[in-house]
mmCIF entry with sequence, helices, sheets and N, C-alpha, C, O atoms, coordinates in Angstrom:
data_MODEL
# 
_entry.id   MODEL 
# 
_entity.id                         1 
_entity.type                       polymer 
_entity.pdbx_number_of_molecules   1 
# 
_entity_poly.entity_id                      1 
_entity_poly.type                           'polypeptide(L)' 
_entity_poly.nstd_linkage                   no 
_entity_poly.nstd_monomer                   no 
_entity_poly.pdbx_seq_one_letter_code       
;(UNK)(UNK)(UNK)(UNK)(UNK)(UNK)(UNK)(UNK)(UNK)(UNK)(UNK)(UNK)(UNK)(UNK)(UNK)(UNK)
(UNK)(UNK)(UNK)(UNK)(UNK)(UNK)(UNK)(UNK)(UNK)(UNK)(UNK)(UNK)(UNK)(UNK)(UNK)(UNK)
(UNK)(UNK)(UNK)(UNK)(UNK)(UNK)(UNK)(UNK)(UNK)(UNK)(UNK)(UNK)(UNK)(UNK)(UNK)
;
_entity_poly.pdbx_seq_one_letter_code_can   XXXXXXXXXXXXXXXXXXXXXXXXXXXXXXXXXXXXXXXXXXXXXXX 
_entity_poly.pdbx_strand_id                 A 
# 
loop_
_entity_poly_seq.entity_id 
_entity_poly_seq.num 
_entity_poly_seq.mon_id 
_entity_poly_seq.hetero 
1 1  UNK n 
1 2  UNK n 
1 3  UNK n 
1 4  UNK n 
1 5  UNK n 
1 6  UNK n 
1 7  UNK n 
1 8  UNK n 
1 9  UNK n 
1 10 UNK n 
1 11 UNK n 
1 12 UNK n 
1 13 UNK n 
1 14 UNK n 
1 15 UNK n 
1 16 UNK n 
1 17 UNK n 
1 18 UNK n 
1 19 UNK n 
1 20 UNK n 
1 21 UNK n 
1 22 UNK n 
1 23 UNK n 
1 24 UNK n 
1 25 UNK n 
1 26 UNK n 
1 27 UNK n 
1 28 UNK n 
1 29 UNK n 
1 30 UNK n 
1 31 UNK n 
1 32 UNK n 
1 33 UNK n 
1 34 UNK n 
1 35 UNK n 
1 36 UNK n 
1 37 UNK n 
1 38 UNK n 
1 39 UNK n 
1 40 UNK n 
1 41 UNK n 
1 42 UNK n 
1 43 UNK n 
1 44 UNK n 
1 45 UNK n 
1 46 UNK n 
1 47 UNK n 
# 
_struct_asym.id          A 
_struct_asym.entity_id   1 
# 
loop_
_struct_conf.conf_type_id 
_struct_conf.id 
_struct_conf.pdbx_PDB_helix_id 
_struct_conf.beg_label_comp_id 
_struct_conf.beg_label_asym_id 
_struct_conf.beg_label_seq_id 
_struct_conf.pdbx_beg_PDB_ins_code 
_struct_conf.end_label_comp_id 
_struct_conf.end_label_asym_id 
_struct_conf.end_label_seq_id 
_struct_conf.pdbx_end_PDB_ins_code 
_struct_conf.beg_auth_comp_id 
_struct_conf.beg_auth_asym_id 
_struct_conf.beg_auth_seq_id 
_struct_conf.end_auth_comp_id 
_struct_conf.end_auth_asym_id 
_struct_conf.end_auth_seq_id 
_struct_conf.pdbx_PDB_helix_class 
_struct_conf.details 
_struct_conf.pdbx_PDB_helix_length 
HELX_P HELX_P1 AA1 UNK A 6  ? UNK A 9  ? UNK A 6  UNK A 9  1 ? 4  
HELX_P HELX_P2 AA2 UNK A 12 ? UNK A 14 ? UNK A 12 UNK A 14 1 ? 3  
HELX_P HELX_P3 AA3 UNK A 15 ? UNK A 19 ? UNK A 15 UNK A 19 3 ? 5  
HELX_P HELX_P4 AA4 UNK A 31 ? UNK A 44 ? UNK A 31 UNK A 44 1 ? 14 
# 
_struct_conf_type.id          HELX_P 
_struct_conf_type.criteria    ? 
_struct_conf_type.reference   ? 
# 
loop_
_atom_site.group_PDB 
_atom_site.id 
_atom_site.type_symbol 
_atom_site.label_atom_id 
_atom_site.label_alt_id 
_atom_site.label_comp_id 
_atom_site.label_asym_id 
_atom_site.label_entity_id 
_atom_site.label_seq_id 
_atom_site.pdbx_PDB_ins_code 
_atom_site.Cartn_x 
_atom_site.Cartn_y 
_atom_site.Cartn_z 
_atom_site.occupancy 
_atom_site.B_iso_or_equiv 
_atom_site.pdbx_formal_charge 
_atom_site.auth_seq_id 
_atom_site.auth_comp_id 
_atom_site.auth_asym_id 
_atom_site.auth_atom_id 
_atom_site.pdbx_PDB_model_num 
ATOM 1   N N  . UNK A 1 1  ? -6.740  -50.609 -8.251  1.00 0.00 ? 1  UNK A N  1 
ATOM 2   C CA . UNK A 1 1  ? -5.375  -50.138 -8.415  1.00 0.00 ? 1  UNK A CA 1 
ATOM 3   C C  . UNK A 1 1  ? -4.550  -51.154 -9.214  1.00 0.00 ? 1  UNK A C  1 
ATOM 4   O O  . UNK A 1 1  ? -3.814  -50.758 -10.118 1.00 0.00 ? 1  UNK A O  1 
ATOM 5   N N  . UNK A 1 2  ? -4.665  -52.616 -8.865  1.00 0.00 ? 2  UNK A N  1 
ATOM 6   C CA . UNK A 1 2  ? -4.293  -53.272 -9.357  1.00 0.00 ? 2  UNK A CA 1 
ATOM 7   C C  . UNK A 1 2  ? -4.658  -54.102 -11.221 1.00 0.00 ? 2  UNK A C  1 
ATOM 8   O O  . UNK A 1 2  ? -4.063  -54.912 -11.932 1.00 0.00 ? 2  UNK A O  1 
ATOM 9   N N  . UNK A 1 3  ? -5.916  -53.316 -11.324 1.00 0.00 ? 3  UNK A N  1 
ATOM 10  C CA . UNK A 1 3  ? -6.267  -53.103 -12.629 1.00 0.00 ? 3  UNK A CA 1 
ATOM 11  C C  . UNK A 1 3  ? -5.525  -51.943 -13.536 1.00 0.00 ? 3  UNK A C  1 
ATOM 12  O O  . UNK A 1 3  ? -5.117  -52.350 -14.623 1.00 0.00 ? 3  UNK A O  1 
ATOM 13  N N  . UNK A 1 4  ? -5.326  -50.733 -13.274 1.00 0.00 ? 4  UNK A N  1 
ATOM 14  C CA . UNK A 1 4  ? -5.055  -50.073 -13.809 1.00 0.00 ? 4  UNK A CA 1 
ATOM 15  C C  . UNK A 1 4  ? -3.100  -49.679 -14.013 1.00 0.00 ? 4  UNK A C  1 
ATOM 16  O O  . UNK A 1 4  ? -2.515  -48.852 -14.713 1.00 0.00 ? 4  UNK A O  1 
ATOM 17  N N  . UNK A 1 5  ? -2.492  -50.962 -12.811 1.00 0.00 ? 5  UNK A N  1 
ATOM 18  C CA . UNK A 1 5  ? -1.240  -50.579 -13.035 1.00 0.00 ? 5  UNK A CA 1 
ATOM 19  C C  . UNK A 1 5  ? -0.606  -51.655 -14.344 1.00 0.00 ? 5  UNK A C  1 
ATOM 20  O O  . UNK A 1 5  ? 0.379   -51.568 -15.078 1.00 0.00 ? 5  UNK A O  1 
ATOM 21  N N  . UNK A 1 6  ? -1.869  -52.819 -14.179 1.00 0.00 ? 6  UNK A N  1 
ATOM 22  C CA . UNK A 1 6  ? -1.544  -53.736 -15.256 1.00 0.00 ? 6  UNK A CA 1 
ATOM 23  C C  . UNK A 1 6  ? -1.523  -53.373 -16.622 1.00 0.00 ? 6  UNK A C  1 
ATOM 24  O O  . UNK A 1 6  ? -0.680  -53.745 -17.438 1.00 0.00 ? 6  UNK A O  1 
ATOM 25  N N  . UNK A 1 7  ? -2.637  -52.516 -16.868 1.00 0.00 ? 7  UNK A N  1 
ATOM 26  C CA . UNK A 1 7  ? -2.915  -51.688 -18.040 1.00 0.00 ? 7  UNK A CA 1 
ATOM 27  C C  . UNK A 1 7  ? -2.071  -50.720 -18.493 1.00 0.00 ? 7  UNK A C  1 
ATOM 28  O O  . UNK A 1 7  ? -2.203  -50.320 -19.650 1.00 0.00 ? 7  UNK A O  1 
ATOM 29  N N  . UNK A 1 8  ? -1.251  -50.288 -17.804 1.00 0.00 ? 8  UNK A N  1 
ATOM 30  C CA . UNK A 1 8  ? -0.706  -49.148 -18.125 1.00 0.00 ? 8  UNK A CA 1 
ATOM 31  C C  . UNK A 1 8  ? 0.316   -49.362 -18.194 1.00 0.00 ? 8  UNK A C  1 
ATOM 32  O O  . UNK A 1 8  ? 0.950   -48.595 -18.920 1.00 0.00 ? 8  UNK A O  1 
ATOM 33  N N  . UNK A 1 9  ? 1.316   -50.819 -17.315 1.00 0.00 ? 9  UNK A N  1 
ATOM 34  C CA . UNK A 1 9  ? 2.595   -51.824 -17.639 1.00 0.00 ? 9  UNK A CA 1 
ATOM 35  C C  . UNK A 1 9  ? 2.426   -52.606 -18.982 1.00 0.00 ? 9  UNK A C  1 
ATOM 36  O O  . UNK A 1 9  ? 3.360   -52.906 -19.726 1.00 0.00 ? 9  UNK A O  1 
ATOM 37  N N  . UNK A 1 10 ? 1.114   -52.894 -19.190 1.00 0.00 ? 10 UNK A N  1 
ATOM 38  C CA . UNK A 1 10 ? 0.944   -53.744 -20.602 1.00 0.00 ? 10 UNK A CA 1 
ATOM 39  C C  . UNK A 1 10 ? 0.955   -52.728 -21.969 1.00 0.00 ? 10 UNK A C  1 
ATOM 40  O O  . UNK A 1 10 ? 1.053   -53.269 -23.071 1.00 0.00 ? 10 UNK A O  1 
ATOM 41  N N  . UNK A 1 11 ? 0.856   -51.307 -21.881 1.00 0.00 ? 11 UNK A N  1 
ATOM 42  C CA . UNK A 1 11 ? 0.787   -50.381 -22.429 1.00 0.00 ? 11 UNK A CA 1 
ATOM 43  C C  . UNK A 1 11 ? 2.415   -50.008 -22.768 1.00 0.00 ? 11 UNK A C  1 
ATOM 44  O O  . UNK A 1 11 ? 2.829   -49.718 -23.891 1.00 0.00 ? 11 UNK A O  1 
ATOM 45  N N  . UNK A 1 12 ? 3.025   -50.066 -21.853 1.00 0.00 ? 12 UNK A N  1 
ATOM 46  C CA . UNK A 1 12 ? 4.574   -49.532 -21.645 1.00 0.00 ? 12 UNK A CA 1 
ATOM 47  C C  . UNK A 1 12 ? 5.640   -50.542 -22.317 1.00 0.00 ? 12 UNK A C  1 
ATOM 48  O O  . UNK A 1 12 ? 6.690   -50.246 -22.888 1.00 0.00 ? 12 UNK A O  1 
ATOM 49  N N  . UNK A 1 13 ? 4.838   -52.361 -21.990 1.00 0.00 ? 13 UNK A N  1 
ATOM 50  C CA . UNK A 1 13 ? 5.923   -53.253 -22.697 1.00 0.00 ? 13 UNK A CA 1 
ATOM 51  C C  . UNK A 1 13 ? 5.600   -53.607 -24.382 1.00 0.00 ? 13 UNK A C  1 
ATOM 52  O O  . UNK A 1 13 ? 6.257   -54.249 -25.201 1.00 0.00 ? 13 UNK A O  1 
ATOM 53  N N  . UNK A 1 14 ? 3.993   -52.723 -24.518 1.00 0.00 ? 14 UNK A N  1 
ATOM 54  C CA . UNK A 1 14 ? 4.009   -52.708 -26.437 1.00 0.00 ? 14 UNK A CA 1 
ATOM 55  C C  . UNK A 1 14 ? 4.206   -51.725 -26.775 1.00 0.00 ? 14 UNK A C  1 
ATOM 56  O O  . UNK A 1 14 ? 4.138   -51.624 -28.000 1.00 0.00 ? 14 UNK A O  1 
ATOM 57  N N  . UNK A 1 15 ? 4.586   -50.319 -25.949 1.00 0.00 ? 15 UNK A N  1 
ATOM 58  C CA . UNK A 1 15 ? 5.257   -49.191 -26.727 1.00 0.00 ? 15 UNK A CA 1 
ATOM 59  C C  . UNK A 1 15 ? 7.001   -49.960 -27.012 1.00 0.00 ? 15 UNK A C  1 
ATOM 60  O O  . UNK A 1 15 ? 7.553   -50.366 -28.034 1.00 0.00 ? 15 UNK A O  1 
ATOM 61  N N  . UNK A 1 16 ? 7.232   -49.921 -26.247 1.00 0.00 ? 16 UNK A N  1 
ATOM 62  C CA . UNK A 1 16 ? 8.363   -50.659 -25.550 1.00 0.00 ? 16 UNK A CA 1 
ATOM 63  C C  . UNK A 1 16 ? 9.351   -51.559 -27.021 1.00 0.00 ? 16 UNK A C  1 
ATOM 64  O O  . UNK A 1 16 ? 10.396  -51.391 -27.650 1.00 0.00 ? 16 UNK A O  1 
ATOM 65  N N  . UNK A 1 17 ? 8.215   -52.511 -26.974 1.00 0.00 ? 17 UNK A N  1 
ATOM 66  C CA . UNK A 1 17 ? 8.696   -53.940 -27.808 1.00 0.00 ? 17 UNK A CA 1 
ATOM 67  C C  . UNK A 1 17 ? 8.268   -53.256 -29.679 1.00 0.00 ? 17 UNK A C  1 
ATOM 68  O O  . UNK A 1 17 ? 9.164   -53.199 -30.520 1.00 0.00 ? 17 UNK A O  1 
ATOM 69  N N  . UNK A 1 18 ? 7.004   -52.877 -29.960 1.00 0.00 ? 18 UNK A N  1 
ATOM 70  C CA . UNK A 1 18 ? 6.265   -53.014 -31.264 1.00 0.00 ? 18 UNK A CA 1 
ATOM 71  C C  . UNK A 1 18 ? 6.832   -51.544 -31.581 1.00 0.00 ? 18 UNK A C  1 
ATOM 72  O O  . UNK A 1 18 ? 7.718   -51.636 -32.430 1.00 0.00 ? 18 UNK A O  1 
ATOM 73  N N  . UNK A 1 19 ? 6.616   -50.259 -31.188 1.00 0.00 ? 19 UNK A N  1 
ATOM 74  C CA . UNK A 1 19 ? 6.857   -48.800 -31.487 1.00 0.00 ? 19 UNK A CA 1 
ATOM 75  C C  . UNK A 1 19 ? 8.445   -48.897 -31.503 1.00 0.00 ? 19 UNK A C  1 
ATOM 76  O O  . UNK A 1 19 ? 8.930   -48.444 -32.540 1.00 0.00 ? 19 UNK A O  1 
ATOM 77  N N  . UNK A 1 20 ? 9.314   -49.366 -30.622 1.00 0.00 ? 20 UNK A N  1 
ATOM 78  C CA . UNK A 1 20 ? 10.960  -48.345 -30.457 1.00 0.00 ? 20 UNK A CA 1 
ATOM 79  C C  . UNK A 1 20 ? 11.535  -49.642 -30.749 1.00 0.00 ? 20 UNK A C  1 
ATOM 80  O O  . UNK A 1 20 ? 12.626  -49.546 -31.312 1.00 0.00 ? 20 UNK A O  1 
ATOM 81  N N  . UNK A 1 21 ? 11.223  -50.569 -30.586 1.00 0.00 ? 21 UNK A N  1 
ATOM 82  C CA . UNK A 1 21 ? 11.983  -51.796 -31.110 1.00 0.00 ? 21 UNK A CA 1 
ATOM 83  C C  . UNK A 1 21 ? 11.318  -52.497 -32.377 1.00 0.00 ? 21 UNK A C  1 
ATOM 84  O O  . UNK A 1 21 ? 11.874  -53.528 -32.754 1.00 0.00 ? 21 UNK A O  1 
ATOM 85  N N  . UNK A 1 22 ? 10.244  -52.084 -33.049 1.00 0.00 ? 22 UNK A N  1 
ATOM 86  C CA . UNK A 1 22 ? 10.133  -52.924 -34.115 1.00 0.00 ? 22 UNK A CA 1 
ATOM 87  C C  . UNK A 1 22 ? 9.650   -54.115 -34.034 1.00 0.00 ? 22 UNK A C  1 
ATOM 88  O O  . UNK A 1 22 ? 9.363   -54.559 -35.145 1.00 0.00 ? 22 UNK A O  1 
ATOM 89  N N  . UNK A 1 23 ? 9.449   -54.787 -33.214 1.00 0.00 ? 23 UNK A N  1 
ATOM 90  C CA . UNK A 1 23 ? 9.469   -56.142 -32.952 1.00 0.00 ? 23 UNK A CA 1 
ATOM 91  C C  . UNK A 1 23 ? 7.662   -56.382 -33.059 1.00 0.00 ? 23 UNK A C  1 
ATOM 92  O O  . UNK A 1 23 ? 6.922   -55.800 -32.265 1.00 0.00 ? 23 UNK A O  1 
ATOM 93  N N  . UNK A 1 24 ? 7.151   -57.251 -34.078 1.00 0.00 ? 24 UNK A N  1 
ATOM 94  C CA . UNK A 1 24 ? 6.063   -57.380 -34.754 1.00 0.00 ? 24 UNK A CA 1 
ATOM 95  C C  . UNK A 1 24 ? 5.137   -58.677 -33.579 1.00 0.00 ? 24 UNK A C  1 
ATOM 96  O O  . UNK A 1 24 ? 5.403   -59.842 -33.284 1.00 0.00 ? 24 UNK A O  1 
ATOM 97  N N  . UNK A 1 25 ? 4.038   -57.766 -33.192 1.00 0.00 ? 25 UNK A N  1 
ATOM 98  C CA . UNK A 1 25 ? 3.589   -59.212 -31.917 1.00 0.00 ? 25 UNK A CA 1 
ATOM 99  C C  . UNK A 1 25 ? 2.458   -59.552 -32.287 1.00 0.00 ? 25 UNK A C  1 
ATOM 100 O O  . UNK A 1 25 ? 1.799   -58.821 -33.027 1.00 0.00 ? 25 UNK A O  1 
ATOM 101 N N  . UNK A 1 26 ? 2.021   -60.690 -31.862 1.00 0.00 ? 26 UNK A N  1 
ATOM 102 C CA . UNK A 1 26 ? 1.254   -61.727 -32.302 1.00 0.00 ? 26 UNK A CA 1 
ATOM 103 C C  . UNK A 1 26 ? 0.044   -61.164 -31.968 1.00 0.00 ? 26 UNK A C  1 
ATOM 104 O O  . UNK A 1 26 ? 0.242   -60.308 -31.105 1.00 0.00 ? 26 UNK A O  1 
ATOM 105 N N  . UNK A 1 27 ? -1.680  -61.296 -32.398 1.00 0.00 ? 27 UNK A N  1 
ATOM 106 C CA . UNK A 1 27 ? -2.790  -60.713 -32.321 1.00 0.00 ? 27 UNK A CA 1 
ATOM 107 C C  . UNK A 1 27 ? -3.447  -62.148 -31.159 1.00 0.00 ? 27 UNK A C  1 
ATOM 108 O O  . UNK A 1 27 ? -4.043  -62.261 -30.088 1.00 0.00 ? 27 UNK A O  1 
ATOM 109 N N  . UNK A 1 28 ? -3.011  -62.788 -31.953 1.00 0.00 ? 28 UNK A N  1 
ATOM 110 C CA . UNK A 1 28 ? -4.235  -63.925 -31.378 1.00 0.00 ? 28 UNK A CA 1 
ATOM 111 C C  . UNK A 1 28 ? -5.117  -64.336 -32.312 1.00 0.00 ? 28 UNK A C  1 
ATOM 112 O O  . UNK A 1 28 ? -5.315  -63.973 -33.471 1.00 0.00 ? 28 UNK A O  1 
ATOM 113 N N  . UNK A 1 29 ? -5.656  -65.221 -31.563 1.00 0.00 ? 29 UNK A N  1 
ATOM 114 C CA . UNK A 1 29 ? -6.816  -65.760 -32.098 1.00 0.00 ? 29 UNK A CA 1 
ATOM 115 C C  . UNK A 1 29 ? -8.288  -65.834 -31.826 1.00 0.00 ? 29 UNK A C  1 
ATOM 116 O O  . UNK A 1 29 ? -9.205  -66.425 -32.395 1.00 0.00 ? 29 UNK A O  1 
ATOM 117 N N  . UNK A 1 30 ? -8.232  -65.091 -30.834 1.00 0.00 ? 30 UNK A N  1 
ATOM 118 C CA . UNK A 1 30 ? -9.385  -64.873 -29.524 1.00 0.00 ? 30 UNK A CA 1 
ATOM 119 C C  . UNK A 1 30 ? -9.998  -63.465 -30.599 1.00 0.00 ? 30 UNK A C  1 
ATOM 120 O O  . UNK A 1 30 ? -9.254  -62.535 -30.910 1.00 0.00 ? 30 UNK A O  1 
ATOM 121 N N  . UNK A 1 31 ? -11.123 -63.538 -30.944 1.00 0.00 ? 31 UNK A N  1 
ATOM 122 C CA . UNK A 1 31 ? -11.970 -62.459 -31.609 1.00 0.00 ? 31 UNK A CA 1 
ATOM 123 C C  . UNK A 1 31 ? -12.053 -60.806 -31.334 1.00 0.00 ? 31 UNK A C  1 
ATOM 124 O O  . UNK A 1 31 ? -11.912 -59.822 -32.060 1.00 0.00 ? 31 UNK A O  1 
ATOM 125 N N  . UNK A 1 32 ? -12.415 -61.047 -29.629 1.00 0.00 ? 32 UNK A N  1 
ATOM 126 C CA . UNK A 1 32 ? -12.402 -59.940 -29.053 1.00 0.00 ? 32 UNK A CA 1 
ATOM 127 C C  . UNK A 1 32 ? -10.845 -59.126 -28.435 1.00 0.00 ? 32 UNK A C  1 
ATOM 128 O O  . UNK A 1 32 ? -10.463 -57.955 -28.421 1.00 0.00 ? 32 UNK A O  1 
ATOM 129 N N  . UNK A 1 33 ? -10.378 -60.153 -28.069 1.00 0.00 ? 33 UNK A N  1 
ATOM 130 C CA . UNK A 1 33 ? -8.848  -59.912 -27.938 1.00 0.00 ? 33 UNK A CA 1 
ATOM 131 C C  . UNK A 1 33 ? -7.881  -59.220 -28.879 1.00 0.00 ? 33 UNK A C  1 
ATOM 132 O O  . UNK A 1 33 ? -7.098  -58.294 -28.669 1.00 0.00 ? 33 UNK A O  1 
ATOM 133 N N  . UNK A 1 34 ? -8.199  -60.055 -30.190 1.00 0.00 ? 34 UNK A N  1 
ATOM 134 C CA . UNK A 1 34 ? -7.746  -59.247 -31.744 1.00 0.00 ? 34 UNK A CA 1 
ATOM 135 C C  . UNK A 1 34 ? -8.000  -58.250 -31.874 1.00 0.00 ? 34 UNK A C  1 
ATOM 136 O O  . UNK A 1 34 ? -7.020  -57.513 -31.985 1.00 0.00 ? 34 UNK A O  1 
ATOM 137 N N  . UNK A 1 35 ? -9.282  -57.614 -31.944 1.00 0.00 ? 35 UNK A N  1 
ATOM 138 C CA . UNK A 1 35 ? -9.819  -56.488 -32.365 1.00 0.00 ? 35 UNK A CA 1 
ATOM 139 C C  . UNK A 1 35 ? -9.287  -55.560 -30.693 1.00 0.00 ? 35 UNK A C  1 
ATOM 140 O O  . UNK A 1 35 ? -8.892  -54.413 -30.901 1.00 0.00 ? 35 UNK A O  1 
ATOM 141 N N  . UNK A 1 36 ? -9.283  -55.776 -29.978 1.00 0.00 ? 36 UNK A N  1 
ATOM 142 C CA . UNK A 1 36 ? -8.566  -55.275 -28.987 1.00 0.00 ? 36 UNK A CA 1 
ATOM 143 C C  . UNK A 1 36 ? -7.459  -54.658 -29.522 1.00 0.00 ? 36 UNK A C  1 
ATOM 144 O O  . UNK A 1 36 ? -7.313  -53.451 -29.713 1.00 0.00 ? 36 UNK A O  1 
ATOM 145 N N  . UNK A 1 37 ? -6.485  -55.785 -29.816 1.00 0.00 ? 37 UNK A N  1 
ATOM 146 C CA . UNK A 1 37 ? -4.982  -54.957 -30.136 1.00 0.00 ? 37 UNK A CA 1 
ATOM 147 C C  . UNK A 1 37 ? -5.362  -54.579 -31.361 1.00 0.00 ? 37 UNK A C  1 
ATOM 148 O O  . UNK A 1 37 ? -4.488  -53.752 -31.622 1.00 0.00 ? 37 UNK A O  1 
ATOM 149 N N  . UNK A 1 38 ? -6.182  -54.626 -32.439 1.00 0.00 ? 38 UNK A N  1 
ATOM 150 C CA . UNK A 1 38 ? -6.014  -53.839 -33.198 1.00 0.00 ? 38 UNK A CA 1 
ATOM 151 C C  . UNK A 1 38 ? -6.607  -52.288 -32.907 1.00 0.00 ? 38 UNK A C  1 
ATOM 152 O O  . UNK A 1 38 ? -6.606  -51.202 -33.486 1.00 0.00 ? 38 UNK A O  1 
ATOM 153 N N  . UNK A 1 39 ? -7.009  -52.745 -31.906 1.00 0.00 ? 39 UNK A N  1 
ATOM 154 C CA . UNK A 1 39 ? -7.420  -50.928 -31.525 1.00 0.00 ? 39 UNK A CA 1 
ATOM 155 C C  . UNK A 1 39 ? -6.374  -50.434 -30.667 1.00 0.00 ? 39 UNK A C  1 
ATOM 156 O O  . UNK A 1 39 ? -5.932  -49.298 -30.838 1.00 0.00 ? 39 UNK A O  1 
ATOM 157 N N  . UNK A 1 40 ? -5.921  -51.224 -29.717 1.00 0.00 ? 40 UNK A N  1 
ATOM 158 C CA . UNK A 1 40 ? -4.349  -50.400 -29.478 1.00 0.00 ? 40 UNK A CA 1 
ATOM 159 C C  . UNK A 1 40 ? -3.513  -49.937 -29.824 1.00 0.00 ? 40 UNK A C  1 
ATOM 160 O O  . UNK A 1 40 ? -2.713  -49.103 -29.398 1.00 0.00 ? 40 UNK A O  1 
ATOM 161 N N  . UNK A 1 41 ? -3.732  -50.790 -31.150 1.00 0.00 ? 41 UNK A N  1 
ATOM 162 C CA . UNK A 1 41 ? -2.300  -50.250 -32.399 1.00 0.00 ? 41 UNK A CA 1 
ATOM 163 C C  . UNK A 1 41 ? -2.379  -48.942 -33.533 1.00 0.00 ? 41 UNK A C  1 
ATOM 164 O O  . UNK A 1 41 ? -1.476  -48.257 -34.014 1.00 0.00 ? 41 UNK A O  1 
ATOM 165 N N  . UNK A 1 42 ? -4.200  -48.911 -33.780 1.00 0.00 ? 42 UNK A N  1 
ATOM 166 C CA . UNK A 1 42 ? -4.470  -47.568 -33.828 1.00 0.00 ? 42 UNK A CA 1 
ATOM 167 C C  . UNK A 1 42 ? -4.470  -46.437 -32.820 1.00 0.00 ? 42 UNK A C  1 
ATOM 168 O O  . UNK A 1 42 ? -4.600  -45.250 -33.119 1.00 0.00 ? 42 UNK A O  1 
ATOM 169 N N  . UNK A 1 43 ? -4.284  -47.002 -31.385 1.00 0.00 ? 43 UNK A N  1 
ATOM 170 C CA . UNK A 1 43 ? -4.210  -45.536 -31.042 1.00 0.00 ? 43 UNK A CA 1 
ATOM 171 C C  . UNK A 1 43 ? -2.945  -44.859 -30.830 1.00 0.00 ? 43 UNK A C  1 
ATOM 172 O O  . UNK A 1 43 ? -2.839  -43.633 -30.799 1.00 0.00 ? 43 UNK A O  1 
ATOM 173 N N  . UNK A 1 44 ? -1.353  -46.222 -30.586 1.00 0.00 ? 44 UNK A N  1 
ATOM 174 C CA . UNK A 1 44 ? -0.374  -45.541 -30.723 1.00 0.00 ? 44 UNK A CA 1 
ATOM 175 C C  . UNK A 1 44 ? 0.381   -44.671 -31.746 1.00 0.00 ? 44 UNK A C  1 
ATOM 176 O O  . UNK A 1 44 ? 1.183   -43.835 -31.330 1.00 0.00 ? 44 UNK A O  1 
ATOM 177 N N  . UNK A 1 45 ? 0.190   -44.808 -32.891 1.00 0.00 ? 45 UNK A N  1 
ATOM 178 C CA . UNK A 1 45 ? 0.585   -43.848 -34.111 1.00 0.00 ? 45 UNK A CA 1 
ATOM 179 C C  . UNK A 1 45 ? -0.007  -42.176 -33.919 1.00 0.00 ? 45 UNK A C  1 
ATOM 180 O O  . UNK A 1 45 ? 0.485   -41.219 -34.517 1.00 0.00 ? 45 UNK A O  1 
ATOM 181 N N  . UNK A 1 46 ? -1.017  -42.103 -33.071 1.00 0.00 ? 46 UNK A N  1 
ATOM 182 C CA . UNK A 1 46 ? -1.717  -41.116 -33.026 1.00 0.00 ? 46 UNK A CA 1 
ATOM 183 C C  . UNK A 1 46 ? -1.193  -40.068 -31.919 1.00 0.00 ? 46 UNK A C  1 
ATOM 184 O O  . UNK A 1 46 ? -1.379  -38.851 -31.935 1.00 0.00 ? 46 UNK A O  1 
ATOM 185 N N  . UNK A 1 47 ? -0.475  -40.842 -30.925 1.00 0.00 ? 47 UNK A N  1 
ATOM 186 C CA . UNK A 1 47 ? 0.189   -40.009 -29.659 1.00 0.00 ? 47 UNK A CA 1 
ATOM 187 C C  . UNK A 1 47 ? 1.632   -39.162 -30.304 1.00 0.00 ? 47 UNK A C  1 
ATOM 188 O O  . UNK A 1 47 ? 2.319   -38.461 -29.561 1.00 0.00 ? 47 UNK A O  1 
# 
């Protein structure tokens, strides 16, 4: 439970911040982490 409310709060503060506010956030530097948000960021344009 506590997995999935994190996910879905961490989901809500980059619609939140990057989609309705514009506000451009940092990837990282961590390989798998990067390619992470870059797959998050393809899937919000799509909703």
């Amino acid at each position: 439970m506590l997995a999935i409310t994190s996910v879905i709060i961490t989901i809500i503060l980059y619609v939140g911040f990057a989609v309705m506010l514009g506000v451009m956030l940092p990837r990282g530097q961590v390989p798998f982490l990067r390619n992470f948000a870059l797959f998050v960021e393809s899937l919000i344009p799509a909703i």
